[in-house]
C-alpha positions in Angstrom: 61.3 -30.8 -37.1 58.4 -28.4 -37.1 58.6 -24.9 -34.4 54.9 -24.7 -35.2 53.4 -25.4 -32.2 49.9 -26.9 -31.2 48.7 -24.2 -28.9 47.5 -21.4 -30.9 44.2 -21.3 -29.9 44.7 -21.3 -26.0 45.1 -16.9 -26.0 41.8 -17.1 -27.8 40.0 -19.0 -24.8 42.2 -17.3 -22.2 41.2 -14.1 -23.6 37.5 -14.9 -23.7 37.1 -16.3 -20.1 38.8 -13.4 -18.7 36.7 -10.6 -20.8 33.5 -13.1 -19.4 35.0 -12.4 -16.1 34.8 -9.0 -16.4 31.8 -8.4 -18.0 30.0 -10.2 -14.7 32.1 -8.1 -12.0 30.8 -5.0 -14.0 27.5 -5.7 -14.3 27.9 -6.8 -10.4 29.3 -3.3 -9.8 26.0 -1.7 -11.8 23.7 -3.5 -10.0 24.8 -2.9 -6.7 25.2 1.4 -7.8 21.4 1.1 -8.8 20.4 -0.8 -5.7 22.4 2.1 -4.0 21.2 4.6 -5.3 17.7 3.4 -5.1 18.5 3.1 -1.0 19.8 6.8 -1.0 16.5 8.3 -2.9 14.4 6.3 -0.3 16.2 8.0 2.6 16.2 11.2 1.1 12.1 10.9 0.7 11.9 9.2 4.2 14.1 12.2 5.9 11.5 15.0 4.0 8.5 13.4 4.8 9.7 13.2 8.4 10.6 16.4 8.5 7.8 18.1 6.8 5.2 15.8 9.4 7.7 16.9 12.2 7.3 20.1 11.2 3.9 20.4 10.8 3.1 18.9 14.0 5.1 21.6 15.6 3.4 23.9 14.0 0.3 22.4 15.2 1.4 22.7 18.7 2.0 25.6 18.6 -1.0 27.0 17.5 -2.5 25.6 20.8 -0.4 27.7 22.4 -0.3 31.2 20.3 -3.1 30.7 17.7 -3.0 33.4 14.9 -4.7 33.8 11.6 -2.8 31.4 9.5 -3.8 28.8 12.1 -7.3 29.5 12.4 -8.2 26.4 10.5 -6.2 23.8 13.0 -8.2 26.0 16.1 -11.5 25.4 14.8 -11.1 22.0 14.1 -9.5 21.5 17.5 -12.7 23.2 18.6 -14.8 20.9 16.7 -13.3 17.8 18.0 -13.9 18.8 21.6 -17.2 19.6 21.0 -18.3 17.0 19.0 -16.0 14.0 20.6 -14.9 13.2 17.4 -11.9 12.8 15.1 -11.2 15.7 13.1 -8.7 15.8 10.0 -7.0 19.0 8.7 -5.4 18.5 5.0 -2.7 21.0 5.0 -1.7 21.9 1.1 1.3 23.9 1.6 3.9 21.8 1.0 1.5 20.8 -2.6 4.6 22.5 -4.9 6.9 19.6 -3.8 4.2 16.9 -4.4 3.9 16.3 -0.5 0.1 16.3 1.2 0.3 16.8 4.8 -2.8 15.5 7.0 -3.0 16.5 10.4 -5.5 14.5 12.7 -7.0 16.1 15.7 -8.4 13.8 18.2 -10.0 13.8 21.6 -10.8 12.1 24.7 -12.9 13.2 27.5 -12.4 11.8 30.6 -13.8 12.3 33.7 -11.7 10.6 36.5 -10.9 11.3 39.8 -7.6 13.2 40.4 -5.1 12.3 43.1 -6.5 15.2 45.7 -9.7 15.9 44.4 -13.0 15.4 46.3 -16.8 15.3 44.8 -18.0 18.6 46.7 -22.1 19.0 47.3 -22.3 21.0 44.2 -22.7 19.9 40.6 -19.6 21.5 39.4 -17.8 18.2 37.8 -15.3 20.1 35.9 -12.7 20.2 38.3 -12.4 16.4 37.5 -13.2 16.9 34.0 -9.6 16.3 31.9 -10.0 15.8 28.1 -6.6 13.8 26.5 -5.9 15.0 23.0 -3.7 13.5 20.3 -2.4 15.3 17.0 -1.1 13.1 14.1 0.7 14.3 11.4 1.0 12.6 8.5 3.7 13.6 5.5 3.1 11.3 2.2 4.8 12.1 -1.2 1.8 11.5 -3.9 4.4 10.5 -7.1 6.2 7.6 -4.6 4.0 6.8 -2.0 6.5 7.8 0.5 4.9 8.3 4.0 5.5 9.0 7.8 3.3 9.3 10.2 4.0 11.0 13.7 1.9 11.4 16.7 1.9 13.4 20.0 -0.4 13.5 22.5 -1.1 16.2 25.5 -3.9 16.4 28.7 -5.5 19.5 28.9 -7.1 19.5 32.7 
């Protein structure tokens, strides 16, 4: 009677099917940490363009309001769109050390309808019907990406 028995080889295959087994749950595992960590970088750059547009666009707004030296450059080309009816575009560089070029877009829109309470009078004077709409866009974009956001307010000046 032989003890030798015919199964020798069968802790060779278990062995192999199980290391194949998990060999393809670990690469699962990297794939899904690089897809996740791909999705976090993209937030990151989505949360500081918005930001930096956001905050560029305040301080655009604010310059209406208060203007002062350092935003001379956003007046005058406020200026220039009124005057000119046109689009104007102000590339704001100083957010350049972190790769980010910030655009602001000054637009506006004359209009010259008639105001709930407001009468044509015998004289010529049509500004008290004359209301211009504006609209400032700011747009945040990170060169090295292409990472961008893009925010918009308007505002009636009557």
């Amino acid at each position: 009677m032989s003890f030798i028995s015919p199964q020798r080889g069968a802790v060779l295959v278990v062995s192999l099917v199980l290391l194949l087994a998990m060999t393809l749950i670990s690469t699962s595992s990297l794939r899904n940490a690089t897809n996740q960590s791909r999705m976090v970088n993209n937030a990151q750059q989505f949360n500081l363009t918005f930001h930096t547009a956001e905050n560029s666009l305040a301080k655009a707004l604010t310059s209406l309001n208060s203007p002062s030296e350092d935003t001379n450059n956003n007046m005058q080309t406020l200026t220039n769109s009124v005057q000119e009816n046109a689009v104007m575009t102000v590339v704001d560089n100083a957010y350049s050390d972190h790769g980010i070029t910030v655009t602001l877009i000054y637009q506006t829109t004359p209009s010259t309808l008639l105001r709930a309470g407001i009468s044509l009078d015998a004289s010529n004077d049509n500004s008290m019907i004359q209301s211009v709409n504006f609209n400032v866009t700011s747009t945040a974009e990170i060169t090295n990406s292409g990472a961008k956001t893009t925010l918009s307010r308007g505002f009636i000046y009557e």
